[in-house]
PATI-214102 format. One record per residue: residue number from 1; residue in one letter; chain; y negated, z negated, x of N, C-alpha, C in turn. Coordinates in pm, 1 decimal. Atoms other than C-alpha are relative to their C-alpha. Layout:
  num  residuo  cadena       n.v       n.w       n.u      ca.v      ca.w      ca.u       c.v       c.w       c.u
  NUM        A       A         Y         Z         X         Y         Z         X         Y         Z         X
...
This chain:
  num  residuo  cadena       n.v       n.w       n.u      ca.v      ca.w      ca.u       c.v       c.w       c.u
    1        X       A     122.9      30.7     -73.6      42.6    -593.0    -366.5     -29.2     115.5      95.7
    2        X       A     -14.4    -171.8     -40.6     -80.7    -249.1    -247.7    -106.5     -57.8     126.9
    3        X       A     111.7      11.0    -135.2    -242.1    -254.5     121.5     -58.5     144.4      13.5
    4        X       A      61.6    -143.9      -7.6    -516.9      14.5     175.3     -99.1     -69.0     125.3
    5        X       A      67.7     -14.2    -134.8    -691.9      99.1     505.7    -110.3      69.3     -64.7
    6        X       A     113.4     -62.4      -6.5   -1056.3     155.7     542.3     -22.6      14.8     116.1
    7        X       A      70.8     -91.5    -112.0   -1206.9     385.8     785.0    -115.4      21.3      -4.9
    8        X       A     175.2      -6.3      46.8   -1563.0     330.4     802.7     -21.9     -87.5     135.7
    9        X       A      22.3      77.1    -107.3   -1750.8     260.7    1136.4    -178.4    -116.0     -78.1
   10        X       A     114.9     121.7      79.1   -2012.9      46.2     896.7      52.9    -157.3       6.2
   11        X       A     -35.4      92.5      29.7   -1933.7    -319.1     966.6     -48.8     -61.1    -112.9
   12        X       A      27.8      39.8     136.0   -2132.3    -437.8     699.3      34.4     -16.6     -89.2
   13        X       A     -81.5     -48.4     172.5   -2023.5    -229.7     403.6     144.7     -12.7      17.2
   14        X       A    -127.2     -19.0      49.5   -1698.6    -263.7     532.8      84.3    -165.7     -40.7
   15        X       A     -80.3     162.2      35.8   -1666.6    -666.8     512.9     -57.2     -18.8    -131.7
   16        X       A       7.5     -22.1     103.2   -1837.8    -597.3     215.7      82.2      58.9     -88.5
   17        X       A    -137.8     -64.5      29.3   -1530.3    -395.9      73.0      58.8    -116.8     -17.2
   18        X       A    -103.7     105.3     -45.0   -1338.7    -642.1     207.0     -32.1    -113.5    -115.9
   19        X       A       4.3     119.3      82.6   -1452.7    -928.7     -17.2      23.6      63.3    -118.8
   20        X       A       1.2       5.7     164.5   -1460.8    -734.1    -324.0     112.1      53.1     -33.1
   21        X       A    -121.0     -38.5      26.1   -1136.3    -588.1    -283.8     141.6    -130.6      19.9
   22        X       A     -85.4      90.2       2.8    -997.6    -927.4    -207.0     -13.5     -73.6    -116.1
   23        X       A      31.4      55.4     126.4   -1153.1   -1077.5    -516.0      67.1      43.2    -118.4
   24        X       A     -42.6     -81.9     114.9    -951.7    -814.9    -721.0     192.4     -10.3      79.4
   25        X       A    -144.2      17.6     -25.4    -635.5    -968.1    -519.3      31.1     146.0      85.9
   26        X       A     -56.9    -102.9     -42.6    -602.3    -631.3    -310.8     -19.3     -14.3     177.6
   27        X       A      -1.8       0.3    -229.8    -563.6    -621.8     122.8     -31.0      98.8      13.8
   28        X       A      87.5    -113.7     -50.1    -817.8    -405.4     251.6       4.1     -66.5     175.4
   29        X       A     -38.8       7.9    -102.8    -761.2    -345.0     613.8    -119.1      72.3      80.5
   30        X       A      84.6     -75.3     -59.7   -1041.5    -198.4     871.5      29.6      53.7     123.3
   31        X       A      29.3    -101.3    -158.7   -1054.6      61.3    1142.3    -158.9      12.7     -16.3
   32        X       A     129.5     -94.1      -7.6   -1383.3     173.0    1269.4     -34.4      88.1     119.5
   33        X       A      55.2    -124.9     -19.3   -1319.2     487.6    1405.4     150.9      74.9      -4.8
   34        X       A    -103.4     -83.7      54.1   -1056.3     751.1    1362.3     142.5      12.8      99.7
   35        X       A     -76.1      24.1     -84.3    -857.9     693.5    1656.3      65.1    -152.1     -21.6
   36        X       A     -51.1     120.9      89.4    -795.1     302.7    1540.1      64.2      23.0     -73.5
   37        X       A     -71.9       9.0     130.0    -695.6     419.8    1254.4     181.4     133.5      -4.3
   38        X       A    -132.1     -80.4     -63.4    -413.6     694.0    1381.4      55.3    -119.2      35.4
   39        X       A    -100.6      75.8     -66.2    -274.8     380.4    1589.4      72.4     -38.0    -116.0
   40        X       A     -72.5      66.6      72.3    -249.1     170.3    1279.7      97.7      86.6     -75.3
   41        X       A     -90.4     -83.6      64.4    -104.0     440.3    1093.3     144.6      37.1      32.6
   42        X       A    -102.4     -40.4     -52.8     163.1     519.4    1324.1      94.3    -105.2     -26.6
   43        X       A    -127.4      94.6      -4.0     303.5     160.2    1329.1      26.9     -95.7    -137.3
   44        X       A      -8.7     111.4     155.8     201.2      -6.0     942.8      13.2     109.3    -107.7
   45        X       A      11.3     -61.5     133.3     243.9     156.1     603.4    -101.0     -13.2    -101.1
   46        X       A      96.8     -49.0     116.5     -50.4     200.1     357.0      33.8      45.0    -103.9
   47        X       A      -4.5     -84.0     123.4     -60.7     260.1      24.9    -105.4     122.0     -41.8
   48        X       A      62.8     -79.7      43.8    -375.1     425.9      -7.1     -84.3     -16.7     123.2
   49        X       A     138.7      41.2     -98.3    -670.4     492.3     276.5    -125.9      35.0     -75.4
   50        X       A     157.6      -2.2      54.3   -1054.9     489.2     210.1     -62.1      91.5     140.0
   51        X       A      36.0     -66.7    -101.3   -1187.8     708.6     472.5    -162.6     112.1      -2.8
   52        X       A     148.0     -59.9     -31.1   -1571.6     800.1     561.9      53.9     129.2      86.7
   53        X       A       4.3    -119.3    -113.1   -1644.3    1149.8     725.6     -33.9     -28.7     166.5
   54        X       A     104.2      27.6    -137.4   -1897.9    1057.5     999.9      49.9    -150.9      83.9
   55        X       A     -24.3      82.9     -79.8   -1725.0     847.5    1238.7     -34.0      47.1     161.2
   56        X       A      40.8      -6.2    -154.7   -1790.6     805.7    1597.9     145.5      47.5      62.7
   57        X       A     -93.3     -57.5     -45.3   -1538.6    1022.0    1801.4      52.2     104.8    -109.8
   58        X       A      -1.0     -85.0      74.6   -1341.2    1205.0    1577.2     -15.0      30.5    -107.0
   59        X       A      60.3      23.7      71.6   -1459.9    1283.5    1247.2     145.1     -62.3     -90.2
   60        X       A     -45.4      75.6      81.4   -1290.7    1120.8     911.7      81.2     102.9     -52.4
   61        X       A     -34.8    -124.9      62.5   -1215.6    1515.3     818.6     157.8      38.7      79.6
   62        X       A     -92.9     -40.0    -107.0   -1017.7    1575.4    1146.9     129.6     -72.1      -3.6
   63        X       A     -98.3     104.2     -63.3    -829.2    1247.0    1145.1      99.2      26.2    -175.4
   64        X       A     -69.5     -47.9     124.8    -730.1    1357.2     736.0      91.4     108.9      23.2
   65        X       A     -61.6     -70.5     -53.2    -597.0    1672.9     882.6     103.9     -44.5      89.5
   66        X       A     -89.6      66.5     -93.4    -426.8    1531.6    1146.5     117.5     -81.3     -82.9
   67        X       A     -98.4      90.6      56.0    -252.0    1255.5     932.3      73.6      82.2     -84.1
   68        X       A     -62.2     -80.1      78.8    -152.8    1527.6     661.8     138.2     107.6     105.4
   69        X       A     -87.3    -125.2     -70.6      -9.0    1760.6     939.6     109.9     -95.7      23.5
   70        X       A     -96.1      94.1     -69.5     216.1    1459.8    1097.6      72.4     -28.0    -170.4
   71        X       A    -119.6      22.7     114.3     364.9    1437.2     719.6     -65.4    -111.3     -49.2
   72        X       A      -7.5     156.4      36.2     161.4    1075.9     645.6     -21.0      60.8    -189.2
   73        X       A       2.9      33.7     161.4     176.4    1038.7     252.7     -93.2     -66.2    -100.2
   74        X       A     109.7      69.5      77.3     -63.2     777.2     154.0    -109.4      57.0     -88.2
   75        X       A     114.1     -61.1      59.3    -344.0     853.4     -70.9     -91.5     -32.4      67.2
   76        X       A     118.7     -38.1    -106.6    -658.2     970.9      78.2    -100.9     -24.1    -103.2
   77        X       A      83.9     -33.6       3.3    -980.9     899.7     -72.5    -118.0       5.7      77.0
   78        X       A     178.0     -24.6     -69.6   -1335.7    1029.3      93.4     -73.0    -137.2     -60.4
   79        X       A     116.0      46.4     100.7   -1609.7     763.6      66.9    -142.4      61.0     113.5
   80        X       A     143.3    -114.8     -95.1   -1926.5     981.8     223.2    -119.1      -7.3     -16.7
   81        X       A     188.0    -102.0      44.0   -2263.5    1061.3     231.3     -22.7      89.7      38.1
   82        X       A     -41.5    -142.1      12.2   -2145.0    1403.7     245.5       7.9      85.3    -170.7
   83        X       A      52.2     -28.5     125.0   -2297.4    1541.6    -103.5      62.8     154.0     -19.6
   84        X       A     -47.9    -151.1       1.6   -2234.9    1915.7     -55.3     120.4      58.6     -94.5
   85        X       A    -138.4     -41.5      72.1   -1954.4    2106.5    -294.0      41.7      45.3     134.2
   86        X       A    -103.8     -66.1    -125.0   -1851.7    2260.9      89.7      85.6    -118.3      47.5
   87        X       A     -30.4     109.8     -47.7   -1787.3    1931.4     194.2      95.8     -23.3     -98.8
   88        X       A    -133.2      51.3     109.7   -1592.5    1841.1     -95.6     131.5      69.7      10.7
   89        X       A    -131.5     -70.1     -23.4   -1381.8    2124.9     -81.2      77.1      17.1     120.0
   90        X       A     -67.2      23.2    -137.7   -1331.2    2098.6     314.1     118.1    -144.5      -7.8
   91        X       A     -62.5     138.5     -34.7   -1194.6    1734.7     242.4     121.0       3.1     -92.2
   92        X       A    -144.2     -13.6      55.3    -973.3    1819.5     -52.9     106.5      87.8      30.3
   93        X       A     -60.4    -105.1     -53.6    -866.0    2093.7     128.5     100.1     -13.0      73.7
   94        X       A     -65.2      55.1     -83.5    -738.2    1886.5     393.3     104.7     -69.9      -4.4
   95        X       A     -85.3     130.9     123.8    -547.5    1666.6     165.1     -24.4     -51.8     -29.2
   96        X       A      11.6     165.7      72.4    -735.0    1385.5      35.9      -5.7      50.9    -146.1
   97        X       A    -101.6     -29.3     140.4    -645.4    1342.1    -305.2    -171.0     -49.8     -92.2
   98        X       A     154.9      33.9      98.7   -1060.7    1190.8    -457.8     -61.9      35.5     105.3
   99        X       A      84.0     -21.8     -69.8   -1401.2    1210.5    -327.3    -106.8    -105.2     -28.7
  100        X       A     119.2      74.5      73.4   -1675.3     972.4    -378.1     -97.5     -37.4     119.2
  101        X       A     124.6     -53.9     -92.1   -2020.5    1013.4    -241.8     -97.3    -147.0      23.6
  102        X       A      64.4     122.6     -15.8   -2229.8     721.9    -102.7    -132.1      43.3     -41.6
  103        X       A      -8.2     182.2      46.1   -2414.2     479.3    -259.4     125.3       3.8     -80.9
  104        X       A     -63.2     -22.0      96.2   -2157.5     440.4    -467.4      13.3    -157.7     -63.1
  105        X       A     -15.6     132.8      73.2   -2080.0     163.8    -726.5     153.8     -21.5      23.0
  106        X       A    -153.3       7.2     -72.3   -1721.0      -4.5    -642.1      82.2      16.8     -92.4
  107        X       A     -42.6     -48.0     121.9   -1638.4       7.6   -1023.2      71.6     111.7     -13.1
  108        X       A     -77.3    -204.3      56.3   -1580.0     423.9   -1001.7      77.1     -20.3     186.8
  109        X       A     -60.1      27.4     -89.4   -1440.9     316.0    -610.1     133.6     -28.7     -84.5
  110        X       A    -116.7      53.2      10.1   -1147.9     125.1    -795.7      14.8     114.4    -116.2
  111        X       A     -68.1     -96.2     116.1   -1142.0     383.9   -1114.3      36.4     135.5      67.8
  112        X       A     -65.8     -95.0     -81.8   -1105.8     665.3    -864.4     141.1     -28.9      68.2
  113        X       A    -106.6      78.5     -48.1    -812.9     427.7    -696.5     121.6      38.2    -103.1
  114        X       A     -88.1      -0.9     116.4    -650.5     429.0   -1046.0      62.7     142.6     -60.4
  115        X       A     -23.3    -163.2      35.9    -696.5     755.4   -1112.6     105.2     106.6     105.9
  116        X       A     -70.4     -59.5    -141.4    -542.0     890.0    -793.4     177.6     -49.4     -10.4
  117        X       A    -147.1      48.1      21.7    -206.1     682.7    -895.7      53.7      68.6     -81.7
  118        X       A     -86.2     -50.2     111.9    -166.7     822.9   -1217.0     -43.7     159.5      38.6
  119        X       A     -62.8     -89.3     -14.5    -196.2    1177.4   -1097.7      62.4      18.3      91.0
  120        X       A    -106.5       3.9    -103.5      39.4    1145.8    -843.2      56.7      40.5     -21.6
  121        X       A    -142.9     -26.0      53.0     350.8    1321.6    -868.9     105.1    -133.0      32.8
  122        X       A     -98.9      84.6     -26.5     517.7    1017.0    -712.4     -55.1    -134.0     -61.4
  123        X       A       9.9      75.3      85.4     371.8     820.1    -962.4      51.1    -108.5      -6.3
  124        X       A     -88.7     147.0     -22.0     536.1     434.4    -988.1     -80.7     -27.9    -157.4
  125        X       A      57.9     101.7      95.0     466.4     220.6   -1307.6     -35.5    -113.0      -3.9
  126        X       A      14.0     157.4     -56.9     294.9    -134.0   -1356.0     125.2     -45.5      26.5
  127        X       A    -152.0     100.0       2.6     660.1    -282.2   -1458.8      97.7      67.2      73.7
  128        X       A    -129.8     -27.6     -75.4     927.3    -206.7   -1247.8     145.0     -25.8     -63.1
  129        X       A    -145.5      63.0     114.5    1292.7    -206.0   -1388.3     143.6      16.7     110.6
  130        X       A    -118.0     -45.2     -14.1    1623.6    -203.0   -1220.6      99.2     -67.2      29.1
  131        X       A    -112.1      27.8      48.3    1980.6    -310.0   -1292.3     -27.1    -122.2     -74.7
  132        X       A      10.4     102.5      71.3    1840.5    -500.1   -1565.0    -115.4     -52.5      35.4
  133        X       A      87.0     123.9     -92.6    1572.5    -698.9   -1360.5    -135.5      89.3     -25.6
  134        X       A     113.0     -35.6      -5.1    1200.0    -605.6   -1440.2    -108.1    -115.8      61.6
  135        X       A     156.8      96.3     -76.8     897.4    -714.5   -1219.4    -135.2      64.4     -27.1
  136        X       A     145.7      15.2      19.3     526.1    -764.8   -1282.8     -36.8     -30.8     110.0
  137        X       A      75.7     -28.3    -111.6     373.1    -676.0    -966.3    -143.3    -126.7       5.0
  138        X       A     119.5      64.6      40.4      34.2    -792.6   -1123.2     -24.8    -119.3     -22.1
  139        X       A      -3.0     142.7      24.6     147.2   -1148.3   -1272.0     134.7     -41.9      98.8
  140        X       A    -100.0      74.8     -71.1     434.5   -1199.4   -1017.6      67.9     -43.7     -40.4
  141        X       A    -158.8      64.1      36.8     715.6   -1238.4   -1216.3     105.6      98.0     -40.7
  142        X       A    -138.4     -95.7      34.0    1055.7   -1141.2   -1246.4      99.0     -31.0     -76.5
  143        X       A     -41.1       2.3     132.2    1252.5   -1120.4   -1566.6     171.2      56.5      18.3
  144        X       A    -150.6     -61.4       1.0    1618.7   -1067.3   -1663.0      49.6     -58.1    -156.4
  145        X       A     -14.7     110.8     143.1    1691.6   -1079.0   -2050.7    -132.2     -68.7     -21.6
  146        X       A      44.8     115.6      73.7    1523.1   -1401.4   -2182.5     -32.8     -93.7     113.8
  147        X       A      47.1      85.3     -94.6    1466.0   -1543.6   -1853.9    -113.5      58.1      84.1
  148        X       A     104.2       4.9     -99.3    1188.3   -1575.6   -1605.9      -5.7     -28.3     126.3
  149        X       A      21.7      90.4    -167.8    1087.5   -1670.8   -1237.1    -124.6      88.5      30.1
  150        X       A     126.9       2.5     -66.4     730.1   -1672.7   -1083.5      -6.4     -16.2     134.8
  151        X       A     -72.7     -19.8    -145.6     751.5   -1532.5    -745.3    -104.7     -32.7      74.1
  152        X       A     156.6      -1.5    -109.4     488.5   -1601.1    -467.4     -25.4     101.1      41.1
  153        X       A      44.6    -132.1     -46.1     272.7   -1353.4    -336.1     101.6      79.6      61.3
  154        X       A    -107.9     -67.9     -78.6     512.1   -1229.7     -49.0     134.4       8.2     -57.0
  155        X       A    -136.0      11.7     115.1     832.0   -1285.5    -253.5     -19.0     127.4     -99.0
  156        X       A      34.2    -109.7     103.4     661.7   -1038.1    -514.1     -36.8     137.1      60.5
  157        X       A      20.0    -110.9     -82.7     520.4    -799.4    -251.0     151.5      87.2      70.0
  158        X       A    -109.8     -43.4      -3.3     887.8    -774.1     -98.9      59.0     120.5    -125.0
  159        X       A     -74.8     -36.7     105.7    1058.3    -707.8    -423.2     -55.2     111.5     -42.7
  160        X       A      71.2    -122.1      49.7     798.8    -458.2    -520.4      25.0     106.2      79.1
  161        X       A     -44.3    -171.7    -129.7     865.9    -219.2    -210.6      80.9      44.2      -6.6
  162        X       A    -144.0     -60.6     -15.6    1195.8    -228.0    -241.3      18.4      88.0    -157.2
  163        X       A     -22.9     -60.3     109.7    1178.6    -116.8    -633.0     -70.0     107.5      -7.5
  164        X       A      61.4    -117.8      -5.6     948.6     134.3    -522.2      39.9     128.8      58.2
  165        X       A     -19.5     -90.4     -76.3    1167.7     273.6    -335.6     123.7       7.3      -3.4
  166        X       A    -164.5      27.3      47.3    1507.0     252.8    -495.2      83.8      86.2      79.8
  167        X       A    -123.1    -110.8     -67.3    1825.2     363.9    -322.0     -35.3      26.7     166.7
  168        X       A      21.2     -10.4    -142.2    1673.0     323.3      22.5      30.0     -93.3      76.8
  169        X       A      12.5     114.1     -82.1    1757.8      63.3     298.2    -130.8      11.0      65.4
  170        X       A     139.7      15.8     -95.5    1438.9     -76.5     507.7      87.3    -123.7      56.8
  171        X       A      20.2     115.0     -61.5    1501.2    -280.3     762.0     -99.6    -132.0      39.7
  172        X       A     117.4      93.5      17.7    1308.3    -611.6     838.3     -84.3      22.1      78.0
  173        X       A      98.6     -40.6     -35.2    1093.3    -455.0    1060.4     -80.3     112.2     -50.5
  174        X       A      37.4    -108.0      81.9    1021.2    -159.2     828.6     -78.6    -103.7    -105.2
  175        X       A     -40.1      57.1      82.5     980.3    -405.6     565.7    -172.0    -125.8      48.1
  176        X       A      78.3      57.7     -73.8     725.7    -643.4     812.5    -135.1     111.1      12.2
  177        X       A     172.3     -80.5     -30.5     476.5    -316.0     871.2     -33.4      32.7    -166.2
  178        X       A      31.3     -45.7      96.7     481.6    -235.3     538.0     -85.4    -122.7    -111.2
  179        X       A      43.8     123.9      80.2     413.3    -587.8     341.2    -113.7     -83.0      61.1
  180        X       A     120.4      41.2    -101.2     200.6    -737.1     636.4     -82.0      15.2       5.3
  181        X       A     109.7     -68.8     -41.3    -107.1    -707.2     727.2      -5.7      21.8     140.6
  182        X       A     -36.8     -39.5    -152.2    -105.1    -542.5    1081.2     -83.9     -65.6      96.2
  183        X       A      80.6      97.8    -103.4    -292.2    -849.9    1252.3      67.7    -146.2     -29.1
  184        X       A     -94.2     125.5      10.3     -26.0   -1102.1    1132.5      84.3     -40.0      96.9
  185        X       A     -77.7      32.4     -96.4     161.0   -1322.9    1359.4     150.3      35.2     -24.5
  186        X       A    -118.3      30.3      77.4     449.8   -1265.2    1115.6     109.9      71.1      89.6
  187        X       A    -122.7     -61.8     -94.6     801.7   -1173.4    1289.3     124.6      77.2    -132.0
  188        X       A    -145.6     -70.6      91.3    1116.0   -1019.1    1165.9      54.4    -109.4     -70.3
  189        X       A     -60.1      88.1      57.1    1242.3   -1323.5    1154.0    -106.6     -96.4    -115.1
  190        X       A      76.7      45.6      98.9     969.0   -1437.2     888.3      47.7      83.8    -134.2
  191        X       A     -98.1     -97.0     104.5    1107.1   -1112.9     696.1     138.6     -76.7    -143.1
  192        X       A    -106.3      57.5      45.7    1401.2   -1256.1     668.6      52.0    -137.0     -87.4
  193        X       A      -7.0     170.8      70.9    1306.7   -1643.9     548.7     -39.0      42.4    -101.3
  194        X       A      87.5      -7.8      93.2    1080.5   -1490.7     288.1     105.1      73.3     -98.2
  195        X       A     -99.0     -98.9      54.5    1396.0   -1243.4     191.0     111.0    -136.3     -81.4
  196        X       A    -106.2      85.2      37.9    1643.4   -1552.5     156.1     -71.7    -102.5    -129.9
  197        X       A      73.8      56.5     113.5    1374.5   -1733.6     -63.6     -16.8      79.0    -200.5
  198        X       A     -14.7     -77.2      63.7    1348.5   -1427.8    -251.8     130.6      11.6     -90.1
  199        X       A    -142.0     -11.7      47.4    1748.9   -1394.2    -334.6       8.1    -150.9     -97.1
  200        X       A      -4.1     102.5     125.9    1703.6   -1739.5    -438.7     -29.3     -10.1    -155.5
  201        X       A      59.4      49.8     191.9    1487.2   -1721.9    -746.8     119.6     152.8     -78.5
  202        X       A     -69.6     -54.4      65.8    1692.3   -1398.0    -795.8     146.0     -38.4     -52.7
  203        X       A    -137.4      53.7      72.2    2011.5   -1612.9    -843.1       5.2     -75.3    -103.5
  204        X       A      46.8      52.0     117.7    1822.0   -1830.6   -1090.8       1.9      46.5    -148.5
  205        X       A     -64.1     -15.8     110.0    1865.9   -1559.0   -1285.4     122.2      82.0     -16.6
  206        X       A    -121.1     -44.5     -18.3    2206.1   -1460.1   -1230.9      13.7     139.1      79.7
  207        X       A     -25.3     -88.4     -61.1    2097.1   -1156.0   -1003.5      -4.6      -1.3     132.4
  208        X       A     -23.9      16.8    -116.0    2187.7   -1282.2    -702.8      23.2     137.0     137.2
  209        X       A     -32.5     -72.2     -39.8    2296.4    -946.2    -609.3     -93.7     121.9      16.1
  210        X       A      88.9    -114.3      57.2    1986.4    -727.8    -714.3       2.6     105.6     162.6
  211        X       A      21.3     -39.4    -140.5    1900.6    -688.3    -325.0     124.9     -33.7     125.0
  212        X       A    -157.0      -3.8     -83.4    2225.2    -578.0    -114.7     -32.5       2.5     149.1
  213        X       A      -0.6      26.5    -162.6    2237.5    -598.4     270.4     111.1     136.2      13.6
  214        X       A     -43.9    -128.2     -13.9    2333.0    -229.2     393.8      27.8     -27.2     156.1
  215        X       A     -26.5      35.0    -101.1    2532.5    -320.4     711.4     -80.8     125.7      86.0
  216        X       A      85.0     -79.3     -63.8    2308.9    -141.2    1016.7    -114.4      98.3     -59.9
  217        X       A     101.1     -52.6      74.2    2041.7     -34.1     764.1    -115.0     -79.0     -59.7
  218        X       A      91.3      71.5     -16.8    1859.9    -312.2     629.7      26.3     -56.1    -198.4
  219        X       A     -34.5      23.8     142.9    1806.8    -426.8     248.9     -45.9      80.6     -92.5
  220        X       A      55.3    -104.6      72.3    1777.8    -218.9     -29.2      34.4     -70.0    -158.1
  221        X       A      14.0      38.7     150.4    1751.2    -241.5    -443.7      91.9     160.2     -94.4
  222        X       A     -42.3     -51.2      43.8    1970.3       9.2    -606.4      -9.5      60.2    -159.7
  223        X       A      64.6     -45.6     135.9    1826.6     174.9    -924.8      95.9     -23.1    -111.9
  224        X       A    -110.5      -0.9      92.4    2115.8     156.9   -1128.8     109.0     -67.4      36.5
């Protein structure tokens, strides 16, 4: 369940977003203005941002720069009414990874989305696989052999981070900015109920063990 930040001081178009990216099952998140969106950045994880030029204070260009220099990772696309090839090349320049020019239809919005995954170098696949155990992100289930289990949203969102990110511990507050949405009441200790629920269906199918507990590190999924 991939969370992406929009940066757009348009309330409108942006609760507009908002519905049609929830309709397609995806958490679209809003800043509206470039300083908002540094805070959230600093303390939640994103998969991908949406980011207008022309914001109030600093521009959408500056705050791309900025996030690239500090090391952030996420994918960047422009959505603008900045037409120009200078413009284009100022923004890919900066690091964002698409471009797409307003009006736009949300259709080439989400096929630009798609597109931006698969040239990634850090690329991920729909199915996920490891020590045996494959998950479907998309239909929420997790497989082993000949067996099954149908995970709930958060149960599936967990499991997915961690296979995304094999061989790493996250702790449950790592784990909380990343799966959350950064206006949730949710605690660590919610982390943790949703984690033990989780282990459950994984013992259902005998992989009780998939997700290890890394004393002073947090939980992790081990690729192999």
């Amino acid at each position: 369940m991939s969370k992406i930040l929009l940066v757009e001081d348009d309330v409108k178009l942006g609760n507009q977003l908002q519905e049609l990216f929830a309709a397609s099952s995806l958490h679209l998140e809003i800043a509206t203005s470039a300083e908002d969106a540094l805070q959230l950045l600093r303390g939640f994880d994103y998969d991908l941002i949406l980011l207008d030029w022309d914001l109030p204070g600093m521009s959408g260009l500056d705050l791309c720069k900025q996030y690239r220099a500090s090391g952030g990772q996420s994918y960047i696309v422009f959505l603008t009414g900045h037409h120009s090839i200078e413009a284009k090349e100022q923004a890919l320049d900066a690091g964002a990874d698409d471009y797409v020019t307003k009006p736009f239809d949300i259709r080439e919005v989400f096929a630009r989305m798609r597109s931006v995954r698969r040239r990634a170098l850090i690329m991920t696949p729909d199915l996920l696989e490891a020590s045996g155990v494959t998950l479907d992100p998309v239909g929420q289930i997790v497989s082993c052999g000949d067996r099954s289990v149908r995970l709930t949203g958060k149960e599936s969102a967990l499991l997915e981070y961690l296979m995304r990110h094999p061989d790493r511990p996250f702790n449950a507050q790592k784990l909380l900015n990343a799966v959350w949405p950064s206006d949730s009441d949710a605690s660590v200790h919610t982390v943790r109920t949703w984690m033990h629920y989780l282990r459950l269906k994984l013992a259902d199918l005998g992989k009780a063990d998939l997700i290890k507990t890394v004393s002073g590190a947090g939980y992790v999924v081990e690729k192999d």
